[in-house]
C-alpha positions as CSV (number, residue, x, y, z in Angstrom):
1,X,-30.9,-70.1,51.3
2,X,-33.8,-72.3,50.8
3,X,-36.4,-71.9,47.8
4,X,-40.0,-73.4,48.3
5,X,-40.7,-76.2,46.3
6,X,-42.5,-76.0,43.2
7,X,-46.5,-75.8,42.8
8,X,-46.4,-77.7,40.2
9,X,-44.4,-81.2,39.0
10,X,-41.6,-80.7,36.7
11,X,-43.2,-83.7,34.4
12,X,-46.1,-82.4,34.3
13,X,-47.7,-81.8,30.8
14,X,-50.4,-79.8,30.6
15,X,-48.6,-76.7,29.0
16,X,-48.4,-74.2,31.9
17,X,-45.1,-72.7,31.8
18,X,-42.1,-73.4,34.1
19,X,-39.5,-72.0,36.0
20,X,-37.2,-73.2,34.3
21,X,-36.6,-73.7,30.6
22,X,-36.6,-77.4,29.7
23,X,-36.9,-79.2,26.1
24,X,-38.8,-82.5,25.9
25,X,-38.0,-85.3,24.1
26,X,-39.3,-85.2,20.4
27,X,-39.5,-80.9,20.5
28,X,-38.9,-79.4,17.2
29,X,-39.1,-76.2,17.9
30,X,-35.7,-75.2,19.7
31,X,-34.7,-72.2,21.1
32,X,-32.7,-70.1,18.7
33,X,-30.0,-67.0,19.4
34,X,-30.9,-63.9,17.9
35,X,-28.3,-64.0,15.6
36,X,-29.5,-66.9,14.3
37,X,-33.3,-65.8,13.9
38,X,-31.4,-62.9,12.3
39,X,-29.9,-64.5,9.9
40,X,-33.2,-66.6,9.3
41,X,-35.2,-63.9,8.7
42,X,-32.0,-62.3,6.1
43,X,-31.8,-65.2,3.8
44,X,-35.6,-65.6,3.5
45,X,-36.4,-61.9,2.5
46,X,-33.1,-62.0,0.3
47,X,-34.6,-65.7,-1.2
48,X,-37.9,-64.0,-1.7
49,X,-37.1,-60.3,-2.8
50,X,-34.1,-61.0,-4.4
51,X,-35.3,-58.7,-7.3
52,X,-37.6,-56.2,-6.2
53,X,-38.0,-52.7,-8.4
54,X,-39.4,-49.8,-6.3
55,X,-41.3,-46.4,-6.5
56,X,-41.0,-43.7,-4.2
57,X,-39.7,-40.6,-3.4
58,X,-36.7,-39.6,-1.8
59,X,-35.9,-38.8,1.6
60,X,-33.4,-38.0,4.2
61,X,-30.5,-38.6,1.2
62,X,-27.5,-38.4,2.7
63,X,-23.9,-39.3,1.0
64,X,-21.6,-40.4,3.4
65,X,-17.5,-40.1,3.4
66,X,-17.2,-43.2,1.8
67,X,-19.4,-42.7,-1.1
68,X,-22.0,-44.4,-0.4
69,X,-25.8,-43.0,-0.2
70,X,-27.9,-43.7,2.1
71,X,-31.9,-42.5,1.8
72,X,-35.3,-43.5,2.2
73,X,-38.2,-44.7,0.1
74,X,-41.7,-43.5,1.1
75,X,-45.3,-43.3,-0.5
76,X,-48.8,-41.8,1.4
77,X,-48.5,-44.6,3.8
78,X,-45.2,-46.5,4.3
79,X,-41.3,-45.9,4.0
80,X,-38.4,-48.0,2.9
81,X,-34.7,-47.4,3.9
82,X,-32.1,-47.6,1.3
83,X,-28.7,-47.6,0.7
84,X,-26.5,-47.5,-2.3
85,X,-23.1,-48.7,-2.7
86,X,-20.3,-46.3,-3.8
87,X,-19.6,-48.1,-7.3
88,X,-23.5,-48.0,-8.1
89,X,-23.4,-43.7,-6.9
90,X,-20.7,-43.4,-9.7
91,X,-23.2,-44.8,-11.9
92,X,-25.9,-42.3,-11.4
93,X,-27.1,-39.7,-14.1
94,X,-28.2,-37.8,-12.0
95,X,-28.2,-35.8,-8.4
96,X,-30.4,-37.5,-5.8
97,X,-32.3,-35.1,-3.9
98,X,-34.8,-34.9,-1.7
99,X,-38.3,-34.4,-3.0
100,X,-37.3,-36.6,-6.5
101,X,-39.8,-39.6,-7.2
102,X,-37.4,-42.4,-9.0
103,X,-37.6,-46.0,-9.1
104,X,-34.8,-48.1,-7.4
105,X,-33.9,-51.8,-8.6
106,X,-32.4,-54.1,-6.1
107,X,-32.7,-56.8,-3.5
108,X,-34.0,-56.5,-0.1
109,X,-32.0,-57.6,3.1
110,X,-32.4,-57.2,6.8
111,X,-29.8,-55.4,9.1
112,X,-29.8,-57.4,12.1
113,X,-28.0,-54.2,13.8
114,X,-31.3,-52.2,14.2
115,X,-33.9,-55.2,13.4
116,X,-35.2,-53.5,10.3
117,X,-35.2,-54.2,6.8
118,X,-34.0,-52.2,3.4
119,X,-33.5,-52.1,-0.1
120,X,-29.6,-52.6,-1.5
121,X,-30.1,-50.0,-4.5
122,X,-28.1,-51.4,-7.5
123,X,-30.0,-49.0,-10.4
124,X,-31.9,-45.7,-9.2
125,X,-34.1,-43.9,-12.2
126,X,-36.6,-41.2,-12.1
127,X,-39.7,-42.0,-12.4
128,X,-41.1,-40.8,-15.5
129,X,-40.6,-37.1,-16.9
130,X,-42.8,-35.5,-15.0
131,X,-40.6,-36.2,-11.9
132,X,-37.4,-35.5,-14.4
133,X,-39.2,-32.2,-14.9
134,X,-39.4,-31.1,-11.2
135,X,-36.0,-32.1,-10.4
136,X,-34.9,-30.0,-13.0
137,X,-36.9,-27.2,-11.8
138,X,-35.9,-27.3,-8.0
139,X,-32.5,-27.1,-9.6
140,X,-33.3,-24.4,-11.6
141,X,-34.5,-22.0,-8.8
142,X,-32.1,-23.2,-6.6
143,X,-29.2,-21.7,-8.9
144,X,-30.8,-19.3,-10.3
145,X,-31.3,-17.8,-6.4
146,X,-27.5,-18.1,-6.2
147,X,-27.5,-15.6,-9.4
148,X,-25.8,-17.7,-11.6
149,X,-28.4,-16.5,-14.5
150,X,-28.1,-13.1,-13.5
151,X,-28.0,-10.8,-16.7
152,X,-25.7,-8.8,-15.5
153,X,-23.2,-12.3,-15.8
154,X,-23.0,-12.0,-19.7
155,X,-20.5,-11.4,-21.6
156,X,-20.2,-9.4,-24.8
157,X,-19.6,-12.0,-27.6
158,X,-16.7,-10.7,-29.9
159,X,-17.5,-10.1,-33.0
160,X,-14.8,-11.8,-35.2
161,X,-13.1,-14.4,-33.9
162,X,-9.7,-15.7,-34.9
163,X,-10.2,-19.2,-32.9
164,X,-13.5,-20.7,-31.7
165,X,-13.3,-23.2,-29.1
166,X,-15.9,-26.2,-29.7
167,X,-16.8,-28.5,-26.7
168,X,-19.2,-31.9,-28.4
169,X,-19.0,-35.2,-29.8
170,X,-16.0,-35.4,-32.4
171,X,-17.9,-38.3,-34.1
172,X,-21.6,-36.9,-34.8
173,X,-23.3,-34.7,-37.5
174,X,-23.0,-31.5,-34.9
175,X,-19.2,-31.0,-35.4
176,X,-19.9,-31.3,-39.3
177,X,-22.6,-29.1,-39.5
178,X,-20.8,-26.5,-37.5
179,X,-17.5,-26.4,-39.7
180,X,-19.7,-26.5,-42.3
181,X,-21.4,-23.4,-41.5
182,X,-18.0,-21.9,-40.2
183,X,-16.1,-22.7,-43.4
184,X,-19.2,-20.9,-45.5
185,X,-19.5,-17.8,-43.7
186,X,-16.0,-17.0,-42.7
187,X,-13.2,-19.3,-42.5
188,X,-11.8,-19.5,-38.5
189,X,-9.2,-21.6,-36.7
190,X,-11.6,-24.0,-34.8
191,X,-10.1,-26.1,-31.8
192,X,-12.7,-29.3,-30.7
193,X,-12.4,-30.7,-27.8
194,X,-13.9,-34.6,-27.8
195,X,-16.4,-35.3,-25.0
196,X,-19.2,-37.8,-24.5
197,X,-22.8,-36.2,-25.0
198,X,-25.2,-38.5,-23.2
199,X,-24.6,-41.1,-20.6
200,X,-22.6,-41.7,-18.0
201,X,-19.6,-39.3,-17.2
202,X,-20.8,-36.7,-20.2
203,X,-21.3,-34.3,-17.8
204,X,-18.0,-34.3,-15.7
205,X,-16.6,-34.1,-19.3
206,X,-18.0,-31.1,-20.6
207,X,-17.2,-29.7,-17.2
208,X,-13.9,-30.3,-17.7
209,X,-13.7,-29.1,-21.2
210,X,-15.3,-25.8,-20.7
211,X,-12.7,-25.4,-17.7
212,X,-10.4,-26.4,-19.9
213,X,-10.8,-23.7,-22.4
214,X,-11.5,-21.2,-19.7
215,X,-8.3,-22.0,-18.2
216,X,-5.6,-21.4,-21.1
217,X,-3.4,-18.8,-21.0
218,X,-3.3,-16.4,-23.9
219,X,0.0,-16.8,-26.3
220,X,0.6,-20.8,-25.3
221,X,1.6,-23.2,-27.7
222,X,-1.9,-24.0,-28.3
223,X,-4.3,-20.3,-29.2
224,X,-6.3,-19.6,-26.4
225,X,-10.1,-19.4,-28.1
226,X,-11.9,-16.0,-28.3
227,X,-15.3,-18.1,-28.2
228,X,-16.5,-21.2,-26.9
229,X,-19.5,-23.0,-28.3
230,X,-21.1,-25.9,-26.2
231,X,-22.9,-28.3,-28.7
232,X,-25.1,-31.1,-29.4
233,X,-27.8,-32.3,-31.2
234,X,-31.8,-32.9,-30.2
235,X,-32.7,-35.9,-28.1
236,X,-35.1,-36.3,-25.2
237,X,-35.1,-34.8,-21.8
238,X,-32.8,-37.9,-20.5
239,X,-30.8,-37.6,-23.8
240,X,-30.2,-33.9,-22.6
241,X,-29.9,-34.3,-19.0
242,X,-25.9,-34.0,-19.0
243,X,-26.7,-30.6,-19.7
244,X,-29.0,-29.9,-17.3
245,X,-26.4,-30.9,-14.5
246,X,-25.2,-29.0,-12.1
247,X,-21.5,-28.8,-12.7
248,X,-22.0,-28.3,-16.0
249,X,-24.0,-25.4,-15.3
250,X,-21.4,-23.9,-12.6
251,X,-18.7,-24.7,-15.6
252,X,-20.3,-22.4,-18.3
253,X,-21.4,-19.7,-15.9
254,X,-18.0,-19.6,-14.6
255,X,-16.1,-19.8,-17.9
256,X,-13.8,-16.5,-18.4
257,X,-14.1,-17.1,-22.3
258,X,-17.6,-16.0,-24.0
259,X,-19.5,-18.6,-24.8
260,X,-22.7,-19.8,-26.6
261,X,-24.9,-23.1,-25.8
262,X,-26.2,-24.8,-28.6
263,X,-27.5,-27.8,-27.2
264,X,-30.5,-29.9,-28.9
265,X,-33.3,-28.2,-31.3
266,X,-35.0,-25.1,-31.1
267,X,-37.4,-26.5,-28.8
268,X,-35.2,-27.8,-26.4
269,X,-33.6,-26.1,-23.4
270,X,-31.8,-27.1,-20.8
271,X,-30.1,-25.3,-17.8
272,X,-26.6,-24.3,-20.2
273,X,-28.6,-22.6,-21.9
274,X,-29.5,-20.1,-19.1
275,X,-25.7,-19.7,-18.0
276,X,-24.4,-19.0,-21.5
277,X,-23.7,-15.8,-22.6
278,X,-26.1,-16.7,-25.3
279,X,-28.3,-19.2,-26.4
280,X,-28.3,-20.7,-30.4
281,X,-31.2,-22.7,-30.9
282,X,-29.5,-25.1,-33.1
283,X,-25.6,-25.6,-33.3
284,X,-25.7,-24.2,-36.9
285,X,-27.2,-21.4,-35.9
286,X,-23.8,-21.4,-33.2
287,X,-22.0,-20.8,-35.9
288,X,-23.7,-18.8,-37.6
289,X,-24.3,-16.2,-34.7
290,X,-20.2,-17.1,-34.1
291,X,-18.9,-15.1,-36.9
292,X,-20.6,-12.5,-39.4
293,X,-20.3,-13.7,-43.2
294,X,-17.2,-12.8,-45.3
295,X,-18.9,-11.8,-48.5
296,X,-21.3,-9.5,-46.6
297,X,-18.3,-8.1,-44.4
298,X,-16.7,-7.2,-47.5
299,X,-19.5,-5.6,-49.3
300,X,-20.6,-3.5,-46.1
301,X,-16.6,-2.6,-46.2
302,X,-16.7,-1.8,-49.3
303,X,-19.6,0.3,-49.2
304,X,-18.4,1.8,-46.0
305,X,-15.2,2.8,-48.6
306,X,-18.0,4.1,-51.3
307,X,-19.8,6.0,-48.5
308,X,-16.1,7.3,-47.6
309,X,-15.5,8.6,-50.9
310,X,-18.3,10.2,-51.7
311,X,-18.3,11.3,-48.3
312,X,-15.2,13.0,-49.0
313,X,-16.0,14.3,-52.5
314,X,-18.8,16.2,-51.0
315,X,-17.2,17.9,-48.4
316,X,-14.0,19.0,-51.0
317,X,-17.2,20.4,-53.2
318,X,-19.0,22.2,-50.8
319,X,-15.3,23.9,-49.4
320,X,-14.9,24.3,-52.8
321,X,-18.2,26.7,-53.2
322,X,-17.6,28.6,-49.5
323,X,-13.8,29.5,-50.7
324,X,-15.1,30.8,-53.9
325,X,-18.0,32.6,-52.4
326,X,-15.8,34.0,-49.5
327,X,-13.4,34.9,-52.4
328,X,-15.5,37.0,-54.2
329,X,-16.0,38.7,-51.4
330,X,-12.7,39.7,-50.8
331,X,-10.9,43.0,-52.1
332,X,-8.7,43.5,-54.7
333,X,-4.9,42.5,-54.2
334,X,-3.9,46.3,-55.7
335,X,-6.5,48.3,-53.7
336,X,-5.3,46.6,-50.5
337,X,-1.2,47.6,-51.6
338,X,-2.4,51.2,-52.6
339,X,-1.6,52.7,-49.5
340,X,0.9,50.8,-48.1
341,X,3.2,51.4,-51.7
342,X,2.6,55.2,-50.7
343,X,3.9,54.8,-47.4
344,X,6.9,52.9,-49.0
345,X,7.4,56.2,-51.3
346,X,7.0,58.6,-48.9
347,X,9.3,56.7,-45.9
348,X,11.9,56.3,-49.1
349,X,12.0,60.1,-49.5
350,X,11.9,60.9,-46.0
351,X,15.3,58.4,-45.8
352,X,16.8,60.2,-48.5
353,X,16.6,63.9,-47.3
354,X,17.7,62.4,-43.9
355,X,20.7,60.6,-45.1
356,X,22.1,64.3,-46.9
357,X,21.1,66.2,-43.6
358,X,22.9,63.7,-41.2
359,X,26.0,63.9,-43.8
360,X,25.8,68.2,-43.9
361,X,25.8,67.9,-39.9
362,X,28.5,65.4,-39.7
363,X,30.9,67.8,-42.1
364,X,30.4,70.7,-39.7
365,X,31.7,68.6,-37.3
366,X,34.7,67.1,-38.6
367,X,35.4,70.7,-39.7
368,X,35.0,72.1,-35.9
369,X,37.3,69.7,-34.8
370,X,40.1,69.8,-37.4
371,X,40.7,73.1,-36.4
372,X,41.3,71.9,-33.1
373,X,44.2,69.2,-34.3
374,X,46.9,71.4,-35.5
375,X,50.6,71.4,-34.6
376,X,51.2,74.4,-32.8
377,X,48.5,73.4,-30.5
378,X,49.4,70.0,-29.7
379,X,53.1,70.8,-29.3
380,X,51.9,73.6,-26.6
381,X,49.3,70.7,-24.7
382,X,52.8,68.4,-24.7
383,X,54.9,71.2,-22.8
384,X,51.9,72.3,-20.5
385,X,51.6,68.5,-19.7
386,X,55.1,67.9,-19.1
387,X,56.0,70.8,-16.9
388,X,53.1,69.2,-14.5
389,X,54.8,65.9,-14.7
390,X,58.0,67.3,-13.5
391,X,56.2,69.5,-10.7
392,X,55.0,66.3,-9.4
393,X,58.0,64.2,-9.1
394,X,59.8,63.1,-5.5
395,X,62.7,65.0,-4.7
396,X,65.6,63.5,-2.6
397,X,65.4,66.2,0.0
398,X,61.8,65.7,1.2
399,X,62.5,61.9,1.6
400,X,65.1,62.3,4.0
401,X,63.1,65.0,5.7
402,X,60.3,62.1,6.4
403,X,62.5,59.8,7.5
404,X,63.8,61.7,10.3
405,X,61.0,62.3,11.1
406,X,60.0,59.0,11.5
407,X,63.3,58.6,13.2
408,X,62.4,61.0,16.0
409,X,59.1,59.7,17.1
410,X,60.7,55.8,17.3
411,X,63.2,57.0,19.5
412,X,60.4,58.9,21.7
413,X,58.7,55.6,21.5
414,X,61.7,53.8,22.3
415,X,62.7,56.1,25.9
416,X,58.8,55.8,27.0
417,X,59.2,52.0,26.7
418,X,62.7,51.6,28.5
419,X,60.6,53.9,31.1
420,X,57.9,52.0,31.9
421,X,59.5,49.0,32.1
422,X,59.1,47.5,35.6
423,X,62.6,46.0,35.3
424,X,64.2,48.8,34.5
425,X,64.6,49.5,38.2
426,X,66.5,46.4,39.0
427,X,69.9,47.6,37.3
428,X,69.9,50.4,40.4
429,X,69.4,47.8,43.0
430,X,66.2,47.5,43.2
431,X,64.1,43.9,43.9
432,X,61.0,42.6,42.4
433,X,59.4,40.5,44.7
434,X,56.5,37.7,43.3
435,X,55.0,34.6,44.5
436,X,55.7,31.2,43.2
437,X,52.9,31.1,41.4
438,X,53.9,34.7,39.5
439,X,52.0,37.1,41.4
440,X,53.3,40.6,42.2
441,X,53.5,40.9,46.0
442,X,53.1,44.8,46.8
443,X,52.6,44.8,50.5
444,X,53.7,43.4,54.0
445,X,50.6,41.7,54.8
446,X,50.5,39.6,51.3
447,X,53.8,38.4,51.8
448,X,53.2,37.4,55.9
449,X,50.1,35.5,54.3
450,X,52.5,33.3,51.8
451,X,54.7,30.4,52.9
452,X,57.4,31.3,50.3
453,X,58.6,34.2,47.8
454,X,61.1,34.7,44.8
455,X,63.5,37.8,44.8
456,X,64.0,38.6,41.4
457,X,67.4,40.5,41.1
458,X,69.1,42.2,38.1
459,X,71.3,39.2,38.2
460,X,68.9,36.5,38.9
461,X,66.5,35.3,40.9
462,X,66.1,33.6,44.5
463,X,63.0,31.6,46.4
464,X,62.8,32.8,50.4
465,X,61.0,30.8,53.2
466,X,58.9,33.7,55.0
467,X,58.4,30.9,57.9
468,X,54.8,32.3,58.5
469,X,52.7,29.3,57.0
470,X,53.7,25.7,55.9
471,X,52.9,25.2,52.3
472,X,49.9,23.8,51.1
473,X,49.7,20.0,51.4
474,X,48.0,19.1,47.8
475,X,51.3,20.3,46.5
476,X,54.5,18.4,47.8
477,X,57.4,20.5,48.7
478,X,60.1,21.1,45.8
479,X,62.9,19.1,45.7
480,X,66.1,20.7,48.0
481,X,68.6,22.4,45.6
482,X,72.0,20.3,46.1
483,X,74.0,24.0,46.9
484,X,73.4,24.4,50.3
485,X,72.5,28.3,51.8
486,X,75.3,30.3,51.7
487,X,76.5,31.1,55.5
488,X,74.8,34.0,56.9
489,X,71.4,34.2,54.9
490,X,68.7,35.2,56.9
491,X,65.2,35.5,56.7
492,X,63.9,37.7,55.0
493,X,60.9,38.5,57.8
């Protein structure tokens, strides 16, 4: 395929463009790739803002699976991306959220992969307290909405102690003072736990510690505390913000033990303070709300004793007066035994002329009834007795008469029976015919009907073929008798 020629000449200079692309001799501006306008454009905003600190607030913060953060800069009129590596995240002292105006220090670069520009964030701070302040109160209402300074949350602190679990610095004037205080009011077994107060990583400690505490199991080797105390001493806001953190705060409001925050001066407060179960307002005054004073404890016991005793002495005084009073009221011990002593007299002589009646009446008896034991009567009951005795003994004679008797009516019995039985007839010549299976065959027609009959004899028996019926075939025929008939048997029918 043929093009048309040109409409212009390729030499020609007068700065039209071409069709095609062609460098001239002595051109210093060549043609560059994009990667390497890219990387142009990268190492002259690096060379320029290689150090660049910058204020804004947050937006879009997002932390990805790698640690690393990734957000954006912006002001009234502009925004800056931004990303933070994950060893400068783990350096952070606080959470970035949306909303927070801080100032980031780093270097600015390019990122040829979307032709735009942003800041590599190496330090991130809020900017100023103001901002510091309404972080912490976006966190505030953001917990407080999930209830974690609900009143209802609070626990009852105990009210003496045998060991108080303290979570601060072991090397500052808070763990003095406290023990101090402690060792004043009452003497307790105190267990510290060592944890960095300010700076980076104080908060994941105290975290930890309060968990710590929360998680021992009563009776271990080491006493489980009846009360935590979270301490440390005044500072600024940012001297305070580990405090103010929020795992801290989930830590204390989750802590099983009860616990009290005494964290900076009385002016201070910070979100532990809202999760404790109470709040000191100095770490002295932790201790001091921690356990009552021993002196005091034992003059209010021993005026409780007093109050007992006199308590006691009143009550045995005023018994005292009722049972006297009642007393007096009573009758005297005599008047109340008069009549029942007469009754005793009068019962006594009643038993008496009793007794000598029952014994007059007993006499007359035994006299009745001697009469009735002498000799010549008892001889004559003996002979009356025994003359019935003999009248009622068995005599020889009568026995035999009952026997025969007896004798008589078996042999009755005995000639009825050899009567009846159907046998009998069979010693006169007589024949009792059956069938094989037993049954008594009276007539003509029953024994037509059956194949075969026995003749019962007074000698024996003997099986007949009637020749009227062949027998049944469920049954086989009985096995021939080796005698054979004797000569001139004949049928019976």
């Amino acid at each position: 395929m043929a093009f048309p020629s040109a409409p212009y000449d390729d030499d020609d200079t007068n700065g039209s463009g071409g069709l095609l692309a062609r460098e001239s001799a002595g051109d210093n501006a060549p043609a560059l790739s994009i990667s390497e306008i890219s990387a142009l454009l990268k190492r002259t905003v690096e060379d320029r803002f290689g150090f660049v600190r910058v204020r804004g607030e947050l937006s879009g913060v997002k932390r990805a699976a790698s640690g690393h953060l990734y957000l954006c800069l912006k002001d009234e009129n502009a925004r800056l991306d931004g990303v933070m590596w994950r060893g400068g995240v783990q350096r952070l002292n606080f959470r970035p959220e949306d909303g927070v105006e801080v100032i980031a220090t780093g270097k600015l670069t390019t990122y040829p992969g979307r032709s735009n520009y942003q800041i590599v964030i190496e330090r991130m701070e809020i900017a100023g307290e103001g901002a510091l302040l309404a972080l912490l109160a976006k966190l505030k209402a953001r917990l407080e909405g999930e209830g974690l300074f609900d009143p209802a949350r609070k626990k009852p602190l105990p009210f003496l102690p045998r060991t108080i679990g303290v979570v601060t610095s072991p090397t500052g004037a808070v763990i003095r003072d406290i023990l101090h205080r402690l060792s004043d009011r009452f003497p307790s077994r105190v267990i510290v736990w060592p944890v960095l107060v300010q700076g980076q990583g104080a908060a994941a400690q105290v975290a930890n510690a309060v968990r710590g505490f929360s998680a021992m199991e009563p009776g271990g080797p080491i006493p489980r505390p009846d009360l935590v105390i979270v301490a440390r001493g005044g500072g600024s806001i940012e001297d305070l913000w580990s405090f103010n953190e929020e795992e801290v705060v989930r830590a204390v409001a989750d802590c099983t033990i009860p616990i009290i925050s005494a964290v900076g001066h009385e002016t201070d407060t910070t979100l532990c303070d809202f999760a404790a179960d109470l709040r000191a307002p100095t770490p002295t005054a932790a201790a001091e709300l921690a356990v009552p004073v021993q002196a005091e404890l034992a003059a209010f016991v021993a005026d409780l004793n007093a109050r007992q005793r006199r308590a006691l002495a009143r009550q045995l005084a005023q018994a005292r007066e009722r049972l006297e009073a009642r007393s007096q009221r009573l009758p005297q011990p005599q008047a109340l035994l008069q009549g029942q002593a007469q009754r005793v007299d009068d019962l006594g002589e009643r038993l008496r002329r009793a007794l000598v009646h029952r014994t007059e009446i007993a006499g007359s008896v035994l006299a009745r009834h001697a009469g009735a034991l002498r000799p010549a009567l008892l001889a004559a009951r003996v002979s009356h007795e025994r003359e019935r005795l003999d009248a009622r003994r068995l005599r020889p004679e009568v026995l035999l008469q009952r026997i025969e008797h007896a004798r008589g009516k078996i042999d009755a019995l005995d000639r009825l029976r050899r009567s009846l039985d159907p046998k009998a007839p069979l010693q006169r010549g007589y024949v009792l015919v059956t069938a094989p299976d037993g049954h008594v065959v009276r007539t003509r027609e029953d024994a037509q009907a059956r194949p075969a009959l026995r003749l019962e004899f007074a000698d024996g028996t003997l099986d007949v073929s009637t020749g009227s019926a062949a027998p049944p075939p469920a049954r086989p025929a009985p096995k021939p008798r080796p005698t054979a008939r004797p000569e001139g048997q004949q049928e019976l029918f």
